[in-house]
DODO-212891 format. One line per field, with one value per residue: x, z, y of N, C-alpha, C, O, CB in turn; residue in one letter; residue number from 0. Coordinates in steps of 0.02 Angstrom, whole numbers, always signed. Each point is the difference from the previous one (the first is absolute). Glycine has a CB too. Layout:
nx	(X:...)
nz	(Z:...)
ny	(Y:...)
cax	(X:...)
caz	(Z:...)
cay	(Y:...)
cx	(X:...)
cz	(Z:...)
cy	(Y:...)
ox	(X:...)
oz	(Z:...)
oy	(Y:...)
cbx	(X:...)
cbz	(Z:...)
cby	(Y:...)
r	(a:...)
k	(NUM:...)
//
This chain:
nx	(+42:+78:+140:-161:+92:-212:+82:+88:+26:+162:-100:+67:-9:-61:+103:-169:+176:+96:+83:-55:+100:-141:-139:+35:-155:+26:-129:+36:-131:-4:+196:+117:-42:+129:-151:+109:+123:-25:+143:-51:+167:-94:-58:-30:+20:-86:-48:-59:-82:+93:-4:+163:-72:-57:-149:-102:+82:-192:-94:+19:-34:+170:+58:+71:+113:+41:+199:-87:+145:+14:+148:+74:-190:-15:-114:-13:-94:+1:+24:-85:-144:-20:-110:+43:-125:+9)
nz	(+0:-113:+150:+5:+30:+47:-90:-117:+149:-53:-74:+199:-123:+213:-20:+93:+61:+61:+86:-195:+0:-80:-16:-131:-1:-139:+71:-134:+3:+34:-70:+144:+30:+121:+19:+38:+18:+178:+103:+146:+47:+49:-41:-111:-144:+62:-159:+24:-119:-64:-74:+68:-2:+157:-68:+152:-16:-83:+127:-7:+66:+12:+16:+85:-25:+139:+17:+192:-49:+81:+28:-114:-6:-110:+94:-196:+117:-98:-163:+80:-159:+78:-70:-45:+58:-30)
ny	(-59:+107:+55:+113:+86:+92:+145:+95:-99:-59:-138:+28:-124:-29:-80:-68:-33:+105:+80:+21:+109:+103:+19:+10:+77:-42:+73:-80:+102:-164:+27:-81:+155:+3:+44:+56:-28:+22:-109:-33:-110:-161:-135:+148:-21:+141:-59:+167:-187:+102:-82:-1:+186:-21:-83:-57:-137:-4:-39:-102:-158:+81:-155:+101:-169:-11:+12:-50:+65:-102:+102:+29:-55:+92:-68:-8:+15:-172:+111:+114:+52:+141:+28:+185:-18:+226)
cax	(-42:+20:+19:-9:+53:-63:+7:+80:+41:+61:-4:+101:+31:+35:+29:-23:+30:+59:+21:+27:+74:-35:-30:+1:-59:-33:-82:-10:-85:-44:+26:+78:+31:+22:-47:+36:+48:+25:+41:+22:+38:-60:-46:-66:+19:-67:-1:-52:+0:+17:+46:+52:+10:-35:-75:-36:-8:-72:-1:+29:+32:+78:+38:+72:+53:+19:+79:+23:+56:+29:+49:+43:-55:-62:-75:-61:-105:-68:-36:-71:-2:-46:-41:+1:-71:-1)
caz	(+0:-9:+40:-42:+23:+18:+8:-10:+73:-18:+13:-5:-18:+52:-1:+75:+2:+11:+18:-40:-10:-46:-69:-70:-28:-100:-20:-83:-49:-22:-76:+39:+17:+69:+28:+70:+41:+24:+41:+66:+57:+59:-4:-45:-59:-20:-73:+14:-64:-91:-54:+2:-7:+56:-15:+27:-51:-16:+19:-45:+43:-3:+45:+20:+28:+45:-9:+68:+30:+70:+7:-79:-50:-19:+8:-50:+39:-25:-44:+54:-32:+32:-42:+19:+4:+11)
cay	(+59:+59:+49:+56:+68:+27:+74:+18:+11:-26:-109:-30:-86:-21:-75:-47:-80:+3:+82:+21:+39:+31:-25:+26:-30:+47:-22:-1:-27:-72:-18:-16:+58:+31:+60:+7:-35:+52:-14:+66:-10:-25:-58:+45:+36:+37:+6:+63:-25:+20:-46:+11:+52:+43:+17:-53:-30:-7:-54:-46:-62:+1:-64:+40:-14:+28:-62:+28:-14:-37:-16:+22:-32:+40:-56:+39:-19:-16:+44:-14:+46:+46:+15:+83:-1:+60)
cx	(+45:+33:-16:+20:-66:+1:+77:+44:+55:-41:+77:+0:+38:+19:-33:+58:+78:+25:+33:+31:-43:-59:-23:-81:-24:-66:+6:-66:+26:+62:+89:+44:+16:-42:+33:+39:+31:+35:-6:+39:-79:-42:-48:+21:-60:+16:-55:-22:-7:+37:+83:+3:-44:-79:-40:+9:-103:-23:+6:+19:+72:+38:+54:+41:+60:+85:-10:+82:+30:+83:+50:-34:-55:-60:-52:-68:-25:-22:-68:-32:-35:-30:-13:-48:-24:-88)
cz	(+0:+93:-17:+43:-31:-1:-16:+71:-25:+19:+22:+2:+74:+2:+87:+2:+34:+17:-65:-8:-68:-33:-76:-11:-66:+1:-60:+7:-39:-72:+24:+16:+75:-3:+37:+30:+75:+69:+72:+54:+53:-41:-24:-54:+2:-73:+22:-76:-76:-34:+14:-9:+46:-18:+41:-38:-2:+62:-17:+58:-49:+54:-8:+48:+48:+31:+87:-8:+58:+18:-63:-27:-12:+15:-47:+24:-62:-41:+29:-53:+39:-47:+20:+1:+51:-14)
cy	(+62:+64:+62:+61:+76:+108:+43:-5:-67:-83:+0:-89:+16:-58:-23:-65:+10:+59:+20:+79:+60:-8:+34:-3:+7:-26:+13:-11:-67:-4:-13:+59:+32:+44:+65:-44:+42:-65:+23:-67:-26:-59:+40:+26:+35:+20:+43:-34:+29:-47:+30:+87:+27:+13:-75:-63:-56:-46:-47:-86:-2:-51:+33:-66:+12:-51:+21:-26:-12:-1:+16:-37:+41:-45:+38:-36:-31:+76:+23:+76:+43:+35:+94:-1:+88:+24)
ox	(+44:-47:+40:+13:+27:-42:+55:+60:+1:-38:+52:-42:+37:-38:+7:+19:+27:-34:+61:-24:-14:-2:-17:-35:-30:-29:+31:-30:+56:+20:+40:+52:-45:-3:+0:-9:+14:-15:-8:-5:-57:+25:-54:+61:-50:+53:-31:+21:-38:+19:+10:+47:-24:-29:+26:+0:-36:+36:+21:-21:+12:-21:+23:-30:+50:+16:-37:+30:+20:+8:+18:+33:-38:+21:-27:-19:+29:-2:-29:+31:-29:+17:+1:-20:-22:-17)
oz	(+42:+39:-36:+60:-43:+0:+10:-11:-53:+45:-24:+17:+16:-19:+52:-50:+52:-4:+4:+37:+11:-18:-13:+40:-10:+19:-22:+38:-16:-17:-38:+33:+41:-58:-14:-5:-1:+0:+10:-16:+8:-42:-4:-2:+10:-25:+52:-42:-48:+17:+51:+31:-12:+40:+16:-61:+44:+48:-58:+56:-60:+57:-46:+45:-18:-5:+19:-27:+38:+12:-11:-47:+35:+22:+5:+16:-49:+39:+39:-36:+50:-59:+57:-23:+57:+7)
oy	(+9:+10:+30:+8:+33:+45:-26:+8:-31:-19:+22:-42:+46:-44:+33:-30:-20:+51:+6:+43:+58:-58:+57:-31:+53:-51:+48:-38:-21:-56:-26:+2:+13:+22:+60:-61:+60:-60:+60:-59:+21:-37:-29:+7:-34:+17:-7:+40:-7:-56:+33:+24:+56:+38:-53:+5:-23:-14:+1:-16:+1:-8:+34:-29:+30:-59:+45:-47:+45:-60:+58:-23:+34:-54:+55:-56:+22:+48:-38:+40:-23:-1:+23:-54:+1:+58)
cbx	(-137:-62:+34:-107:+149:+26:-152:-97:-116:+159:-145:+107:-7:-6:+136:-178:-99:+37:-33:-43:+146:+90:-13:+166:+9:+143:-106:+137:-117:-200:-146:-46:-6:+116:-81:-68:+17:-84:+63:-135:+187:-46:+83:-115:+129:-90:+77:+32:+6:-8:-122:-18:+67:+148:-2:-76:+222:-27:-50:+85:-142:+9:-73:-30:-100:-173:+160:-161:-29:-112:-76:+85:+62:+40:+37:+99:-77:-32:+87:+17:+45:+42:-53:+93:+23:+163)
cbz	(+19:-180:+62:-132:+4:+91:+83:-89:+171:-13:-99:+83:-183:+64:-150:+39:-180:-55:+131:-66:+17:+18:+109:-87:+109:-124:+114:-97:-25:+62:-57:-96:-148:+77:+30:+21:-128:-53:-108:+18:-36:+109:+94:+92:-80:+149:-131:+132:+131:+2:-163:-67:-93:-13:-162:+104:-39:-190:+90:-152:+110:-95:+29:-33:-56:+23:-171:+112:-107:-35:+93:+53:+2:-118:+139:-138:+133:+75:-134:+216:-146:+154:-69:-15:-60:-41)
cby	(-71:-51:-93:-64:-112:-195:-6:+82:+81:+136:-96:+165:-86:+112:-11:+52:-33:-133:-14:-141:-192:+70:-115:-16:-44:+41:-22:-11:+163:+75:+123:-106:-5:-40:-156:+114:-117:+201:-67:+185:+90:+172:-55:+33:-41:+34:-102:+97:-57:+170:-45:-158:-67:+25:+136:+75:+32:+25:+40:+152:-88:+137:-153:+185:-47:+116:-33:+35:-7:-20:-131:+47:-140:+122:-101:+78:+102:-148:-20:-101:-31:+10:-174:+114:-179:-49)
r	(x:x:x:x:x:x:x:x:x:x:x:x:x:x:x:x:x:x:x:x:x:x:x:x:x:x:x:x:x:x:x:x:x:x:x:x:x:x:x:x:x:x:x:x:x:x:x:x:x:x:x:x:x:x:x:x:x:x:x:x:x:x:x:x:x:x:x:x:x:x:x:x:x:x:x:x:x:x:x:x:x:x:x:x:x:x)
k	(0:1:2:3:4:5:6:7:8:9:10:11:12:13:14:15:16:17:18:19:20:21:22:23:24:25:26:27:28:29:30:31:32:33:34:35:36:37:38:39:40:41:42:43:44:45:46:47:48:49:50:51:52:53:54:55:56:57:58:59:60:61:62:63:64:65:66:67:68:69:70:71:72:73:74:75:76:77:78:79:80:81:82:83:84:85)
//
């Protein structure tokens, strides 16, 4: 089931489980296109959900890919999808 994201305010990617170090996250539309990507220090990443040039991005359903960083391992997550819905 889709992860929906309902409004322009910030969505954040949190890591649960582990004490991770970093995380990455890209989001691509349905056709594979990078959308967004972005990085931060810790177990949160906040996305205010634009695209790469900073504009809203549409609605729609988009799967994004998420890495943590544990130690000097990267860990790529399961693919997953969310959905914009403004």
């Amino acid at each position: 089931m889709p992860n929906p994201v309902r409004d322009v305010h910030t969505t954040r990617f949190i890591v649960l489980g582990v004490e991770a170090e970093t995380v990455r996250v890209e989001v691509y539309d349905l056709s594979g296109r990078l959308v967004w990507k972005g990085e931060a220090e810790g177990q949160e990443l906040p996305w205010h959900t634009e695209d790469l040039t900073g504009l809203p991005l549409a609605n729609g359903v988009y799967l994004y890919l998420a890495y943590v960083k544990v130690g000097d391992q990267w860990i790529k997550l399961e693919p997953q999808k969310l959905v914009i819905l403004r």
